[in-house]
DSSP file (Angstrom, degrees, kcal/mol; ACC not computed):
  #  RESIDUE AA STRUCTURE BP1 BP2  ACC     N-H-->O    O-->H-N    N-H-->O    O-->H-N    TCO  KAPPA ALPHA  PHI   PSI    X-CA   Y-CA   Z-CA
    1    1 A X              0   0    0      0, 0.0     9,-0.2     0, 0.0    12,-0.1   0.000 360.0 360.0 360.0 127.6    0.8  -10.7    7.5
    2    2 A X        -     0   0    0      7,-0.1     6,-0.2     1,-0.1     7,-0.2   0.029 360.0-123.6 -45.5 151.0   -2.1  -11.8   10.2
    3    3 A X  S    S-     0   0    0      5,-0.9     2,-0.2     4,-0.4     6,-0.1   0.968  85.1  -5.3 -54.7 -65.6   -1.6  -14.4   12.2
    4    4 A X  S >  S-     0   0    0      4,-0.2     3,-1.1     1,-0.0    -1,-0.1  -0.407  87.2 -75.1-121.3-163.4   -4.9  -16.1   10.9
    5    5 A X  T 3  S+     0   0    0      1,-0.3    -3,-0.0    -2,-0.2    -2,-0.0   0.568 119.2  68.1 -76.1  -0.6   -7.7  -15.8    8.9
    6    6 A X  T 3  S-     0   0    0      2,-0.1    -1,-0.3    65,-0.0     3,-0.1   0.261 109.3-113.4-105.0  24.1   -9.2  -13.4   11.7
    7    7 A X    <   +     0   0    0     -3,-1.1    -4,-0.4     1,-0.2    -2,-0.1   0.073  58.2 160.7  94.3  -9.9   -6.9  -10.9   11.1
    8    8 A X        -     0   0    0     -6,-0.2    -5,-0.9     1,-0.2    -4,-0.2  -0.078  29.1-118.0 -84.8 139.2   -5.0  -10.9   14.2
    9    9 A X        -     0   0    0     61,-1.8    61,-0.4    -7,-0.2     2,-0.2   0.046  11.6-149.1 -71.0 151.2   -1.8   -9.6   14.8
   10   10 A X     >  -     0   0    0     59,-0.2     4,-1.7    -9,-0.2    59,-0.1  -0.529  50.2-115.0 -91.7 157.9    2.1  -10.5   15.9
   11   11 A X  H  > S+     0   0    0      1,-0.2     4,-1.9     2,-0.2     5,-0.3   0.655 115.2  67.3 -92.0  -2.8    3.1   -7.4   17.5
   12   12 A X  H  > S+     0   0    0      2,-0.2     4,-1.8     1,-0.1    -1,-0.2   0.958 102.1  50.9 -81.8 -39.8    5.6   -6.3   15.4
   13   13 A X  H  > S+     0   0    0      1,-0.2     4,-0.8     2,-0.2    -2,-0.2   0.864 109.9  53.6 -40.3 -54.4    2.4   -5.9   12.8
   14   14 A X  H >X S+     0   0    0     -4,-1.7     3,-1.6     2,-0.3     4,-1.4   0.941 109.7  47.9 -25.3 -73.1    0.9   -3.8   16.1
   15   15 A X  H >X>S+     0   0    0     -4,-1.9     3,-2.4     1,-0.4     4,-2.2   0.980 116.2  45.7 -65.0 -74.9    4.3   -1.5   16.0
   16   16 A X  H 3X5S+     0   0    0     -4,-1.8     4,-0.7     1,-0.3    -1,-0.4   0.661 108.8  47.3 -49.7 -25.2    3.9   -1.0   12.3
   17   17 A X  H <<5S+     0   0    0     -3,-1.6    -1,-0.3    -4,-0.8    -2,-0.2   0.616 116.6  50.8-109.2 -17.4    0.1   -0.1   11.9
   18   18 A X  H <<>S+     0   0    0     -3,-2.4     5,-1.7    -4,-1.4    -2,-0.2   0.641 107.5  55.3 -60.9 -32.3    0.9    2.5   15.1
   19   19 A X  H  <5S+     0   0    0     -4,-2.2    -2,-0.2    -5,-0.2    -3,-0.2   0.732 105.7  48.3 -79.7 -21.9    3.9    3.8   13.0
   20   20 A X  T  <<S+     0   0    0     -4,-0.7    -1,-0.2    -5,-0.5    -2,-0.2   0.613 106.1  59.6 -94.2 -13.2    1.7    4.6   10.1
   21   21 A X  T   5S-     0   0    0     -4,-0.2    -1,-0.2     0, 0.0    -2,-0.2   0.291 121.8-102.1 -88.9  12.3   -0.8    6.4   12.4
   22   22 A X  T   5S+     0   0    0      1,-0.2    -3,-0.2     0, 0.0    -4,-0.1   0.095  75.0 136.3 103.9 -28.0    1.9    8.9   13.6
   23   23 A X      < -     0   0    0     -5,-1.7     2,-0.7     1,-0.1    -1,-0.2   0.174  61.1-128.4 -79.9-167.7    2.8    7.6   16.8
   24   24 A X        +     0   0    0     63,-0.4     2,-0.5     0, 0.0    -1,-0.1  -0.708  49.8 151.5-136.7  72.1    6.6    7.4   17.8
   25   25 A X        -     0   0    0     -2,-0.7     3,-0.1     1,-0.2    -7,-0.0  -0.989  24.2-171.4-122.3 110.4    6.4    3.1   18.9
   26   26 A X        -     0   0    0     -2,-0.5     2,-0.3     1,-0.3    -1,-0.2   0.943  56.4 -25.0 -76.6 -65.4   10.3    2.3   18.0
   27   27 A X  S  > S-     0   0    0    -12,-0.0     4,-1.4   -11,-0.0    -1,-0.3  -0.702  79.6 -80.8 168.1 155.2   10.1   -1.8   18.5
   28   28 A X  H  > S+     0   0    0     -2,-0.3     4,-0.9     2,-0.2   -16,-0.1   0.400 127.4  60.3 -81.5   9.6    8.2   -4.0   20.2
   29   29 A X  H  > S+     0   0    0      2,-0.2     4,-2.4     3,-0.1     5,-0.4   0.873 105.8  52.9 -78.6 -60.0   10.0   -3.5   23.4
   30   30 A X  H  > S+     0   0    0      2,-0.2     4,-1.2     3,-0.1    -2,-0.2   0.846 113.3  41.5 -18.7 -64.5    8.9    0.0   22.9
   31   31 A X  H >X S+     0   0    0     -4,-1.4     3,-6.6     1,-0.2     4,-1.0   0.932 114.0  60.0 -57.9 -84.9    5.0   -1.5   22.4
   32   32 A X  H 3X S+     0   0    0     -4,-0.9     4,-3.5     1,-0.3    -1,-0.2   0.462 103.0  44.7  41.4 -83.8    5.9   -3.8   25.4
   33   33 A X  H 3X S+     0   0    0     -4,-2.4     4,-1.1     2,-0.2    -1,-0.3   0.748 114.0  52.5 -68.7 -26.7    6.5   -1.1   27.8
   34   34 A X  H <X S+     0   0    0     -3,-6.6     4,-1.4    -4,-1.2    -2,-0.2   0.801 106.9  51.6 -81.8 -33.4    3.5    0.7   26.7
   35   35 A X  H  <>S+     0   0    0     -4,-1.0     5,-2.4     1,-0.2     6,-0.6   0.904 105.6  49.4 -81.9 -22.3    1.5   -2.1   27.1
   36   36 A X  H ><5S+     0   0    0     -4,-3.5     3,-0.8     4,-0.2    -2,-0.2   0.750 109.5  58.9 -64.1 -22.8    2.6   -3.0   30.9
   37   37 A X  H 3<5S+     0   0    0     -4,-1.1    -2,-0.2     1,-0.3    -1,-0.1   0.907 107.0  50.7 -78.5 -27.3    1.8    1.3   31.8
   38   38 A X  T 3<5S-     0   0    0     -4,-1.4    -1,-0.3    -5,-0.2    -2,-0.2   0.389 125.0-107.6-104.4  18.1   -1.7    0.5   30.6
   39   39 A X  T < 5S+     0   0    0     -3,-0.8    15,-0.3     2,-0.3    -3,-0.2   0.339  93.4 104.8 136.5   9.3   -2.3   -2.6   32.8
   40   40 A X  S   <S+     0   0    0     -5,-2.4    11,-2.8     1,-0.2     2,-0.3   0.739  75.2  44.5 -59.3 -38.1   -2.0   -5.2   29.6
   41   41 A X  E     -A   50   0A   0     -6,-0.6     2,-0.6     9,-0.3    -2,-0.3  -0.988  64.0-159.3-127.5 104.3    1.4   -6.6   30.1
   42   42 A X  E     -A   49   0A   0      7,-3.9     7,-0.5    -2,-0.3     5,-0.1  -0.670  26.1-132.1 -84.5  89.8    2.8   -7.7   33.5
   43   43 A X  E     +A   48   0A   0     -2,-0.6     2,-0.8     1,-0.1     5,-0.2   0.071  36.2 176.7 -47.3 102.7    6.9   -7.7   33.1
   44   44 A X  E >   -A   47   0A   0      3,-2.2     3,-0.8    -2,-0.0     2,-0.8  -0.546  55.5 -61.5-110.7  51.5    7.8  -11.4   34.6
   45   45 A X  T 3  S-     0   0    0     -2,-0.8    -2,-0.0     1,-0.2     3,-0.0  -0.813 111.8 -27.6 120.4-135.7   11.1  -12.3   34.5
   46   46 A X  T 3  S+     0   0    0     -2,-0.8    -1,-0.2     2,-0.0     2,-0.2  -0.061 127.8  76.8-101.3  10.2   12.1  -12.3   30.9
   47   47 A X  E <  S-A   44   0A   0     -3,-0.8    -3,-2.2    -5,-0.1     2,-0.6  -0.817  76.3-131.3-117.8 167.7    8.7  -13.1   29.9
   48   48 A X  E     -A   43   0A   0     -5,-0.2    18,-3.9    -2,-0.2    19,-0.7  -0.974  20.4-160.5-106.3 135.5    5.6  -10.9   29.5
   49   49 A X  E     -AB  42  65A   0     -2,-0.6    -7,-3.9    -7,-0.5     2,-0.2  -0.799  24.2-113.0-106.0 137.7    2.7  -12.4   31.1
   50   50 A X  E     -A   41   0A   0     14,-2.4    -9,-0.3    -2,-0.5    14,-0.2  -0.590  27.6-134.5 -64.0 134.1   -0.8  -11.0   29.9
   51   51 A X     >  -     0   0    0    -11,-2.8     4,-0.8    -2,-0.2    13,-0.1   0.078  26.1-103.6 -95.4-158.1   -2.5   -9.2   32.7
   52   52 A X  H >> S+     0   0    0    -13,-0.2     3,-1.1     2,-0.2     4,-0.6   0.871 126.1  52.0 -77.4 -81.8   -6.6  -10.2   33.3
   53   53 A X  H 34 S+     0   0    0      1,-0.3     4,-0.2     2,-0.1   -13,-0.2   0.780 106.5  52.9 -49.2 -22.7   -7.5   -7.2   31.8
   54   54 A X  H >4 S+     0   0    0    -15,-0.3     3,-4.1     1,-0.2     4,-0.5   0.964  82.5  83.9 -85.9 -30.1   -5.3   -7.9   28.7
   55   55 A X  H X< S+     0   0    0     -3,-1.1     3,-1.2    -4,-0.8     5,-0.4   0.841  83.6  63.8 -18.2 -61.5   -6.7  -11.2   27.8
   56   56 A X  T 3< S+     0   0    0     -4,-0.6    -1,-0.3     1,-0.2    -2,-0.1   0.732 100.9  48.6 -41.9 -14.6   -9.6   -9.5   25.9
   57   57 A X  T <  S+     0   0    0     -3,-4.1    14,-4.4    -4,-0.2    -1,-0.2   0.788 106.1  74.1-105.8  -7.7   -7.3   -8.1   23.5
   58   58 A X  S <  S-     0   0    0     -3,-1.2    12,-0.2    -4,-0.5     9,-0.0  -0.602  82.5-119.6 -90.7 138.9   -5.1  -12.1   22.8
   59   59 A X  S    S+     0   0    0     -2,-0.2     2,-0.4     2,-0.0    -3,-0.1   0.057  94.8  86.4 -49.3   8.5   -6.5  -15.1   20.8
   60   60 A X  S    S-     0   0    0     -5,-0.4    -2,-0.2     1,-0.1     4,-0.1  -0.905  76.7-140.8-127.5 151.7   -6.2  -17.2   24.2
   61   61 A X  S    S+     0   0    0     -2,-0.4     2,-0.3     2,-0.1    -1,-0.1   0.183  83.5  41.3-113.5  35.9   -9.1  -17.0   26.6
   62   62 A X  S    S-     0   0    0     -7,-0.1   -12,-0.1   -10,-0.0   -10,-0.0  -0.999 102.4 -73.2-168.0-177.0   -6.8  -16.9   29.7
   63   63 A X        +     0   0    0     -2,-0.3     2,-0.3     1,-0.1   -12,-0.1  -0.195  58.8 166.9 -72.3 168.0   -3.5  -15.0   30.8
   64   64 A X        -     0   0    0    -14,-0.2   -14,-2.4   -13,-0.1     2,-0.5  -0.933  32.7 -93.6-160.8 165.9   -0.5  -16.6   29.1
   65   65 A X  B    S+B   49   0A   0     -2,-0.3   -16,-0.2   -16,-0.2   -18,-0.0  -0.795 101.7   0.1-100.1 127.9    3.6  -15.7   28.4
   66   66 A X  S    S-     0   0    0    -18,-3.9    -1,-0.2    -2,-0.5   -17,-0.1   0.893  82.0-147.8  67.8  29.5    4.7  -14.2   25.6
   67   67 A X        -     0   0    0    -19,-0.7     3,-0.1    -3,-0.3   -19,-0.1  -0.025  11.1-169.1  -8.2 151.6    1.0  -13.6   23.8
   68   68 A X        +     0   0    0      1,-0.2     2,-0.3   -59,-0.1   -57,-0.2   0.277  58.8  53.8-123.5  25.1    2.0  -13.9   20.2
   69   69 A X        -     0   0    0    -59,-0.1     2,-0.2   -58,-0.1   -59,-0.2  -0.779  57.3-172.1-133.7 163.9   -1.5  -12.6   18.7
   70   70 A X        -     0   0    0    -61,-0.4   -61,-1.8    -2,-0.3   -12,-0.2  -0.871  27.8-112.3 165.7 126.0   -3.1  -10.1   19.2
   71   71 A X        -     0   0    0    -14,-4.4     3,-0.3    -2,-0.2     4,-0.1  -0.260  36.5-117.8 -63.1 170.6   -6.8   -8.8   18.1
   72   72 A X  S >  S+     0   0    0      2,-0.2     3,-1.3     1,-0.2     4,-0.4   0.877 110.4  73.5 -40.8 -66.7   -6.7   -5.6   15.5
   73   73 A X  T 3> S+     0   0    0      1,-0.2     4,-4.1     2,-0.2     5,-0.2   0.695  77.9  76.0 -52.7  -8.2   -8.6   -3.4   18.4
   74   74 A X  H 3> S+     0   0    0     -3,-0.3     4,-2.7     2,-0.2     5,-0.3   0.979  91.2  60.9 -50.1 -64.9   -5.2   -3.4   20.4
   75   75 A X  H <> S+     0   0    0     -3,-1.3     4,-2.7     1,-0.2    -1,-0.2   0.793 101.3  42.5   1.1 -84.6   -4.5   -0.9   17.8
   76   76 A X  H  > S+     0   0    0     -4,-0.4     4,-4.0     2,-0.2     5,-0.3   0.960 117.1  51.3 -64.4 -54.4   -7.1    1.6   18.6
   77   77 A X  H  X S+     0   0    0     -4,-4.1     4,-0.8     1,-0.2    -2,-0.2   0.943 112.4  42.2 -59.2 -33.5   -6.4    1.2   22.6
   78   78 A X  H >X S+     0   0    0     -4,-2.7     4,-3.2     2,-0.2     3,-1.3   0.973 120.8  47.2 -61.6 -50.1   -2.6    1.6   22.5
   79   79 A X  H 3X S+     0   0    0     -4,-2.7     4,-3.5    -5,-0.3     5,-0.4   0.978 120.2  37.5 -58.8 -39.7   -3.4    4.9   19.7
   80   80 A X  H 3< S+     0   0    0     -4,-4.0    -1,-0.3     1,-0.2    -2,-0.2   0.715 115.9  56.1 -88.1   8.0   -6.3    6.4   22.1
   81   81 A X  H <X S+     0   0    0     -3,-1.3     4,-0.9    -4,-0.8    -1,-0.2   0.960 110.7  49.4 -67.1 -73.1   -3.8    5.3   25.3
   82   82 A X  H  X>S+     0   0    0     -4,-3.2     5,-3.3     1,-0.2     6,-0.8   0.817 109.7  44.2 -21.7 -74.8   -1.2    7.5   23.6
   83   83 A X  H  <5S+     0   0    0     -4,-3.5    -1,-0.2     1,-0.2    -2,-0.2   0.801 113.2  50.4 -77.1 -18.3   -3.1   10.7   22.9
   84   84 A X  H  45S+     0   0    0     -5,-0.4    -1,-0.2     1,-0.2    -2,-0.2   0.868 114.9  44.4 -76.1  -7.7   -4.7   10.8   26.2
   85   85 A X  H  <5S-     0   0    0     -4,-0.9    -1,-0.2    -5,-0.0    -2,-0.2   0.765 115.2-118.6 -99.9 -11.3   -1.4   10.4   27.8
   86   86 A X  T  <5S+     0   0    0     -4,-0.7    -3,-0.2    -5,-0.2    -4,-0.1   0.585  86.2 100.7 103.8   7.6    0.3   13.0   25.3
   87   87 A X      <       0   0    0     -5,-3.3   -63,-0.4     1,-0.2    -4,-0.2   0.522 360.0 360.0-125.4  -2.0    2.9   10.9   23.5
   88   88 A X              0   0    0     -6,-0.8    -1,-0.2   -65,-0.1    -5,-0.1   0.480 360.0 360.0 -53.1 360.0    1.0   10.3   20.3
């Protein structure tokens, strides 16, 4: 279910709408990891901090821990991330 009424996503919703496009995203550690190689996600700790460049894709209009939303177009960057890198 979206977070809100603008459709945006928990990332386990993210995992699942990747899983249904073919790609091979286990968990949201899995997403996670995918999102720190493509410059989204810094690993902090125990927390993931939203990088500058990832902010566009989060409900929050500056970096944060732990995002828990995330726009729909995250989707389409992780999928076309994927196939340029081979692992779609």
């Amino acid at each position: 279910m979206p977070y809100n009424a603008l459709g945006d996503l928990y990332k386990i919703e993210v995992v699942k709408r990747l899983q249904k496009m073919g790609c091979n995203v286990k968990s949201v550690h899995a997403l996670n990891l995918i999102l720190e190689k493509m410059g989204i996600l810094i690993h902090s700790g125990d927390h993931w901090l939203t990088s500058k460049n990832g902010v566009k894709y989060t409900i929050y209009s500056s970096q944060v821990f732990d995002a828990d939303a995330w726009h729909p177009s995250i989707v389409d960057a992780v999928l076309e991330y994927l196939q340029n890198s081979g692992r779609a």
